[in-house]
C-alpha positions as CSV (number, residue, x, y, z in Angstrom):
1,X,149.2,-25.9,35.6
2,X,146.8,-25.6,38.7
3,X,146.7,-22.0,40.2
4,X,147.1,-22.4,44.1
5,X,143.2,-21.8,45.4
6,X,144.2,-17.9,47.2
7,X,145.5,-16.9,43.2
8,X,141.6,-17.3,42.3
9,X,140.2,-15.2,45.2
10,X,142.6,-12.8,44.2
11,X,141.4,-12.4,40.5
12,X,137.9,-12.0,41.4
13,X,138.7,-9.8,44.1
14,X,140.1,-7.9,41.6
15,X,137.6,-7.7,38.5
16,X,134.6,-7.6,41.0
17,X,134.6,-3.5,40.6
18,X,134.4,-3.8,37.1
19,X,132.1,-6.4,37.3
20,X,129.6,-4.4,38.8
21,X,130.2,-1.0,37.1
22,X,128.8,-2.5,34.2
23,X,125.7,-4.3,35.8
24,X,125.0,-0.4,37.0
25,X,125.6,1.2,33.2
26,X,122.9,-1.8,31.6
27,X,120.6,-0.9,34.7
28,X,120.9,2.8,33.9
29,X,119.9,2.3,30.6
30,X,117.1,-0.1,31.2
31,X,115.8,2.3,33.9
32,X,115.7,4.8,31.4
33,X,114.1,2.9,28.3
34,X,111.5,2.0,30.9
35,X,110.3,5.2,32.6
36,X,111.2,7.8,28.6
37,X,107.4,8.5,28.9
38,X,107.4,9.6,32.4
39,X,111.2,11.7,32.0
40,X,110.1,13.4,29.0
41,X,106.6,13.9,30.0
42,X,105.9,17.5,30.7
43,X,103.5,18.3,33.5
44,X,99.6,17.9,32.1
45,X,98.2,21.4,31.9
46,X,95.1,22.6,33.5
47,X,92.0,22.2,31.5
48,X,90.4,25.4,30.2
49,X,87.6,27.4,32.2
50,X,85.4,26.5,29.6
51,X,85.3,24.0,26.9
52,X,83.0,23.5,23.9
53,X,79.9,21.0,23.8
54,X,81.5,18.7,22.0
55,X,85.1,18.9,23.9
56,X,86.3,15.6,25.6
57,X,86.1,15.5,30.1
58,X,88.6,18.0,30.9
59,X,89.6,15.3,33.7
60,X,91.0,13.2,30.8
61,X,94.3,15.3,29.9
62,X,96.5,13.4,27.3
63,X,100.3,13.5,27.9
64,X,102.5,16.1,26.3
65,X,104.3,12.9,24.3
66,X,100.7,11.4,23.4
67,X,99.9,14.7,21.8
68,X,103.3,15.2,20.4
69,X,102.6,11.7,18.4
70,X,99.0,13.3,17.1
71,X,100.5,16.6,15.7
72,X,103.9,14.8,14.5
73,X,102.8,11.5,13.4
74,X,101.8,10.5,9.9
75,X,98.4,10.5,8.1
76,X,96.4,9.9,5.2
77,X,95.1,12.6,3.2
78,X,92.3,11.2,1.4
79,X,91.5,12.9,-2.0
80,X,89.1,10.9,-3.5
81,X,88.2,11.2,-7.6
82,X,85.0,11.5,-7.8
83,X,84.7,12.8,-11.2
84,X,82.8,10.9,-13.9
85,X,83.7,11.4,-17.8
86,X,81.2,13.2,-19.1
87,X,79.5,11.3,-22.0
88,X,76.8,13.0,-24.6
89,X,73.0,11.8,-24.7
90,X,72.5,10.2,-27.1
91,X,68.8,8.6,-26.2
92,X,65.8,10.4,-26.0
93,X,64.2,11.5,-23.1
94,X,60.7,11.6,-22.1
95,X,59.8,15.1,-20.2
96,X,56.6,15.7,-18.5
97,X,55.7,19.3,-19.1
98,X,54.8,21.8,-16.0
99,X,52.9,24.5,-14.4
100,X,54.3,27.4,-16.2
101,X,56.6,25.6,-19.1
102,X,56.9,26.8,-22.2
103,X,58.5,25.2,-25.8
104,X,61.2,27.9,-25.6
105,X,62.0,27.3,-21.8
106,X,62.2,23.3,-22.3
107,X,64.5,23.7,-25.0
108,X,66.8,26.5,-23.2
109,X,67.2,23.8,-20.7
110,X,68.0,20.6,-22.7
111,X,70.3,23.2,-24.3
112,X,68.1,22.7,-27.9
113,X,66.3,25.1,-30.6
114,X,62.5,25.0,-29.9
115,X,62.5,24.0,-33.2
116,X,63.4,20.5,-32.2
117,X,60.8,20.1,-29.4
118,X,57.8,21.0,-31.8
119,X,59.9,18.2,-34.4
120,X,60.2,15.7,-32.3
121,X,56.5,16.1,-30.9
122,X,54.3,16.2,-33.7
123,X,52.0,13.8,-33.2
124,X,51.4,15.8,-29.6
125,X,52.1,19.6,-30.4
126,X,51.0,19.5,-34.0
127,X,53.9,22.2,-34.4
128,X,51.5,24.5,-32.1
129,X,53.9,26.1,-29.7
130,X,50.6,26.9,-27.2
131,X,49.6,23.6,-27.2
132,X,51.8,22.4,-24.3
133,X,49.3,21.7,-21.4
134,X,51.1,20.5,-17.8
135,X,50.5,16.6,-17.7
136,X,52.1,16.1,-21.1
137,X,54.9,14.3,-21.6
138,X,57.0,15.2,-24.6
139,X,60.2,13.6,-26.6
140,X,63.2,15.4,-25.5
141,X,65.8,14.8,-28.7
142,X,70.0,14.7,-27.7
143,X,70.6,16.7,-30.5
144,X,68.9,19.2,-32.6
145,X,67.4,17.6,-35.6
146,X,63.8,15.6,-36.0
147,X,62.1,12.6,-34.8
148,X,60.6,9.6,-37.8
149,X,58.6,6.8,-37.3
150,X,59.6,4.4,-40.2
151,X,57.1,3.2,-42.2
152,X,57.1,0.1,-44.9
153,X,58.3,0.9,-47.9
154,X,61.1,3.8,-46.5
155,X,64.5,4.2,-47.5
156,X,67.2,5.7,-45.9
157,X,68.1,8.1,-48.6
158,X,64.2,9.1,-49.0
159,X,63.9,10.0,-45.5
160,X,67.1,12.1,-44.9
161,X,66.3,13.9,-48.2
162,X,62.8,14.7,-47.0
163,X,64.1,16.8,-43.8
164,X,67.0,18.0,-45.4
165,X,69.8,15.7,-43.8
166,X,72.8,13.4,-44.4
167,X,71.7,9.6,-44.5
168,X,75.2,8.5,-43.1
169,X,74.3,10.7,-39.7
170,X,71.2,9.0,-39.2
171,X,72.7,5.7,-40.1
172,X,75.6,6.7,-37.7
173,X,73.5,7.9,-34.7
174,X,74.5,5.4,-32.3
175,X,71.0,5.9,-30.1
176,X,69.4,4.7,-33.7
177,X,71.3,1.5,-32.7
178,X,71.6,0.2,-36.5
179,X,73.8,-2.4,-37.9
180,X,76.4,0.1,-40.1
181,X,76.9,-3.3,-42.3
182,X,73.1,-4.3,-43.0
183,X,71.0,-1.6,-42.0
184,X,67.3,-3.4,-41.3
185,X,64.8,-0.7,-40.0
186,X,61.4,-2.3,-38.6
187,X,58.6,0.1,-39.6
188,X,57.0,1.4,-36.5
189,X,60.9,1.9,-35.7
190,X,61.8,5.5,-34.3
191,X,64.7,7.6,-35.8
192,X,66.8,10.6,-34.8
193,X,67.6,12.5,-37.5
194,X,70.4,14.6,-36.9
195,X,70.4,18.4,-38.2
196,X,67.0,17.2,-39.6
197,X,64.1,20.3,-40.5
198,X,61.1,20.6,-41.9
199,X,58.4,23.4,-42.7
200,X,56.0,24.2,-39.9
201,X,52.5,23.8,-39.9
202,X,51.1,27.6,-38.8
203,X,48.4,27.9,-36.6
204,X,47.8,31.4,-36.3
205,X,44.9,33.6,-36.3
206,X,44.9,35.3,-39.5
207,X,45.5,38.7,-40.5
208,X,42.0,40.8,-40.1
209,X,42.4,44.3,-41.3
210,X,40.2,47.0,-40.3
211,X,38.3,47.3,-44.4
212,X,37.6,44.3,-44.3
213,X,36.5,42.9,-40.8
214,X,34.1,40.5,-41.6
215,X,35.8,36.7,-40.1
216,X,32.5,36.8,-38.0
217,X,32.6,33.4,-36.0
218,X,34.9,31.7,-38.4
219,X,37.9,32.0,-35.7
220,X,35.9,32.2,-32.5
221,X,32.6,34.0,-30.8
222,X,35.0,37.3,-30.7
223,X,35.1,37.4,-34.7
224,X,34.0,41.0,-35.8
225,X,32.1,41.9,-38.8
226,X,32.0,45.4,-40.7
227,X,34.0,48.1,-42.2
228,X,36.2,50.4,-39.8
229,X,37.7,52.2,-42.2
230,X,37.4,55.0,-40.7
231,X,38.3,54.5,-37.6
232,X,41.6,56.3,-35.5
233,X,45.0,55.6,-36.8
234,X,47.7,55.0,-34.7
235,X,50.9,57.1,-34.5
236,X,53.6,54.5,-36.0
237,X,55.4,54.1,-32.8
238,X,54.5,51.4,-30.1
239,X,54.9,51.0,-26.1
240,X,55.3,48.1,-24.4
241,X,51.4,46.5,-23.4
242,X,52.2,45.5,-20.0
243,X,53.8,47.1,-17.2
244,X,56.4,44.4,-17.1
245,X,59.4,44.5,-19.8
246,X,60.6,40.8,-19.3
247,X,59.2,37.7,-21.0
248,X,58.4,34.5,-19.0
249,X,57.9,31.6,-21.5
250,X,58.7,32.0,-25.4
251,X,60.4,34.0,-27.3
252,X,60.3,35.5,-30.5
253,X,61.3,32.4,-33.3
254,X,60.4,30.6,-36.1
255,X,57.6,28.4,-34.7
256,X,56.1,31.1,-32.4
257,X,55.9,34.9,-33.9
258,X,55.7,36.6,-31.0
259,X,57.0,37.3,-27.4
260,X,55.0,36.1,-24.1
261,X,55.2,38.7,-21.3
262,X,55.4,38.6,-18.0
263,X,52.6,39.2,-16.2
264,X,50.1,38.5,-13.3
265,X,46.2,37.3,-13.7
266,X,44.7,40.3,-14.4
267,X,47.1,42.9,-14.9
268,X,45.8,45.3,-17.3
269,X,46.9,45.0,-21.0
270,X,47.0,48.4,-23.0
271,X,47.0,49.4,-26.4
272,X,50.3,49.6,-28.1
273,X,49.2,52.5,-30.7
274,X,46.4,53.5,-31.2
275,X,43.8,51.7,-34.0
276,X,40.2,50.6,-34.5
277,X,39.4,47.2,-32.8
278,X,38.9,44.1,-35.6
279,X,38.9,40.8,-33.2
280,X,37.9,40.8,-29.7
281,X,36.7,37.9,-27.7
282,X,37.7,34.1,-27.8
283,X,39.2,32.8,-30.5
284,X,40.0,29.1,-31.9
285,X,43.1,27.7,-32.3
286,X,44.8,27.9,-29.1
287,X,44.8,31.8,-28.7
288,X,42.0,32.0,-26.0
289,X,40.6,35.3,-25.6
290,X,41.9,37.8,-27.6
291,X,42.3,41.3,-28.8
292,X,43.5,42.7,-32.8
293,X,44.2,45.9,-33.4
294,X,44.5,47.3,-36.5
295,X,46.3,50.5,-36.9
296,X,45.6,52.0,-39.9
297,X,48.9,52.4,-41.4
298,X,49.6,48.3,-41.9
299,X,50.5,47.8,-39.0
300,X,47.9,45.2,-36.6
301,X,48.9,43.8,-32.8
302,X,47.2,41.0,-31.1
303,X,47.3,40.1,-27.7
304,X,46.2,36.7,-26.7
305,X,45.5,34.2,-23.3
306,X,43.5,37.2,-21.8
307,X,41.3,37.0,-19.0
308,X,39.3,39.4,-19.7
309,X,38.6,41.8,-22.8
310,X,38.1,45.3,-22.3
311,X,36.9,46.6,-25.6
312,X,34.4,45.8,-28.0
313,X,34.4,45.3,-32.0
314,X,35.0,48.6,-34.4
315,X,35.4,50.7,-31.3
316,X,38.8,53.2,-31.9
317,X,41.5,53.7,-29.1
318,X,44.3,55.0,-28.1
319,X,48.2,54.0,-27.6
320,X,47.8,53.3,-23.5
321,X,44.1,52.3,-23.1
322,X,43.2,49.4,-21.7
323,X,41.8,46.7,-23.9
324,X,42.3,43.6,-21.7
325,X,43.6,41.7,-18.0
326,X,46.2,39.5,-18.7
327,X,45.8,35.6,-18.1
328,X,46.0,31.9,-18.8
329,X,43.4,31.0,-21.2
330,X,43.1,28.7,-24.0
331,X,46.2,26.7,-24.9
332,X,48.8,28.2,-22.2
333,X,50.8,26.8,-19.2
334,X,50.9,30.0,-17.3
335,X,49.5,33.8,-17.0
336,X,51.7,35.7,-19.5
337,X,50.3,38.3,-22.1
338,X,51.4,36.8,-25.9
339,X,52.1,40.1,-27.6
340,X,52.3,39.8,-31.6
341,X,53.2,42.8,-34.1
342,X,52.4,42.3,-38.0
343,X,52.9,44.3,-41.4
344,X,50.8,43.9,-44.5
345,X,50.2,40.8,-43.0
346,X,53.5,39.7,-41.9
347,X,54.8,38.7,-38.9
348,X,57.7,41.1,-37.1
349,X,59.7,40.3,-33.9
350,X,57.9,42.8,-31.3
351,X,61.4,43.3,-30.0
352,X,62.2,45.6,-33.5
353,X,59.9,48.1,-32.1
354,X,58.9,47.9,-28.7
355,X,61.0,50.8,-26.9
């Protein structure tokens, strides 16, 4: 049923107030979603007197809710692995040897015995510790053991027993890189063997006591001939030869009997105890110049690599004189003093009775 046209004008008439109070409540809001940065917005804040180099323009000031999202947003921490597993060596290593290097110091820092650097260097140390010279490159074993070139005619078994070692560790080696099921070896082939030893070859300059002291040249120009007999005889105690109590280079071990000393080129070298003088001058062999005293009471000291010698064949001295300047000479890497101490003609760690 038709409404007469005036009912119309009355119903909007009507609902026009309601109307528009809700076009003003959706204008509110949109108004407000609008301008949020600018309500909640603090006032900037004045830049600071003074600002490091590396600050931004102090013009250019960031709003409070711009700084609010830095502080308050999310972010990534990075914390990155960077660890690798840690594998053992199990190649060999070529190491060419420095200014000041000595058998005992390379081996301390491939963490071997020095026993295995003379091994696995024959052919270039002949088992002399003093005949490392900087330029040469030596055979750095992964473990402590010996080096073999195979020849034809080898066998496994024949080899291991001849250092003293277990044929299924050589065979096992995986730097050997044999087939465990039909072990082939090439001669010429090179072999870690693992735990492997052998007896040294000795280069020292032998034992020259002070009735007898007639090497001559046999050893070197500093060889001395006669009978000293009679000479002083020391007191049976001994003081360090060098001002310097520290070594720098070997220590005292089964390829090198004695200690090496620190010292500078030159530094005077005295007597341990006193004795009668039975080698002084250069010697062959590796030793350079040296000094031997014999002491009378079987007890003889040497001191080699010296720059200079002090003393003179048969002459009798004192604990404390000085027989020598320390140095570098003959087979040596460095100036140290090499400092040996014998009985009845065998060898003693100087460390047993140095003070």
């Amino acid at each position: 049923m038709l409404q007469p046209k005036g009912s119309w004008l009355r119903m909007l008439r009507a609902g026009l107030p309601f109307l528009l109070a809700s076009l003003g409540v959706v204008a509110a809001a949109w108004t407000t979603v609008l301008n949020l940065g600018t309500v909640q917005a603090e006032e900037p804040q004045a830049a600071p007197a003074s600002l490091p180099a590396s600050s931004p323009d102090p013009a250019i000031v960031l709003p409070a809710y711009a700084v609010q999202a830095e502080v308050h947003g999310i972010r990534r921490q990075a914390l990155l692995d960077t660890e690798r597993p840690t594998r053992a060596r199990v190649v060999v290593l070529r190491y060419t040897v420095q200014a000041g290097d000595s058998v005992f110091g390379i081996a301390k820092e491939f963490d071997l015995e020095p026993e295995t650097v003379l091994w696995g260097n024959y052919d270039t140390l002949n088992d002399d510790p003093h005949s490392i010279i900087p330029g040469v490159e030596l055979n750095i074993l992964p473990v402590d053991g010996t080096y073999y070139e195979w020849k034809a005619g080898d066998d496994l078994a024949t080899v291991a027993g001849s250092f003293d070692a277990d044929p299924q560790a050589i065979l096992d080696w995986p730097g050997n890189n044999l087939d465990l099921t039909n072990p082939v070896i090439q001669p010429g082939s090179w072999l870690i063997v693992p735990g492997g030893k052998r007896e040294f070859k000795t280069w020292v300059v032998p034992t020259v006591a002070r009735s007898n002291a007639g090497v001559g040249a046999a050893f070197g120009s500093g060889g001395c001939s006669g009978d000293f007999s009679s000479g002083a005889v020391g007191t049976g105690g001994f003081i360090w030869p060098s001002a310097n109590h520290y070594l720098s280079g070997n220590d005292y071990w089964s390829g090198h009997l004695a200690i090496d000393i620190a010292t500078g080129l030159g530094d005077p070298v005295w007597a341990s105890d006193g004795g009668v003088v039975v080698y002084a001058g250069w010697s062959n062999g590796g030793y350079g110049n040296i000094v031997m005293i014999d002491h009378g009471n079987g007890y003889q000291t040497l001191y080699a690599h010296l720059s200079s010698v002090k003393t003179t064949c048969g002459k009798s001295v004192s604990q404390g004189s000085v027989i020598g300047g320390a140095g570098s000479t003959g087979n040596s890497t460095g100036v140290h003093l090499h400092f040996e101490v014998r009985n009845q003609g065998g060898f003693i760690n100087p460390w047993y009775v140095l003070p």
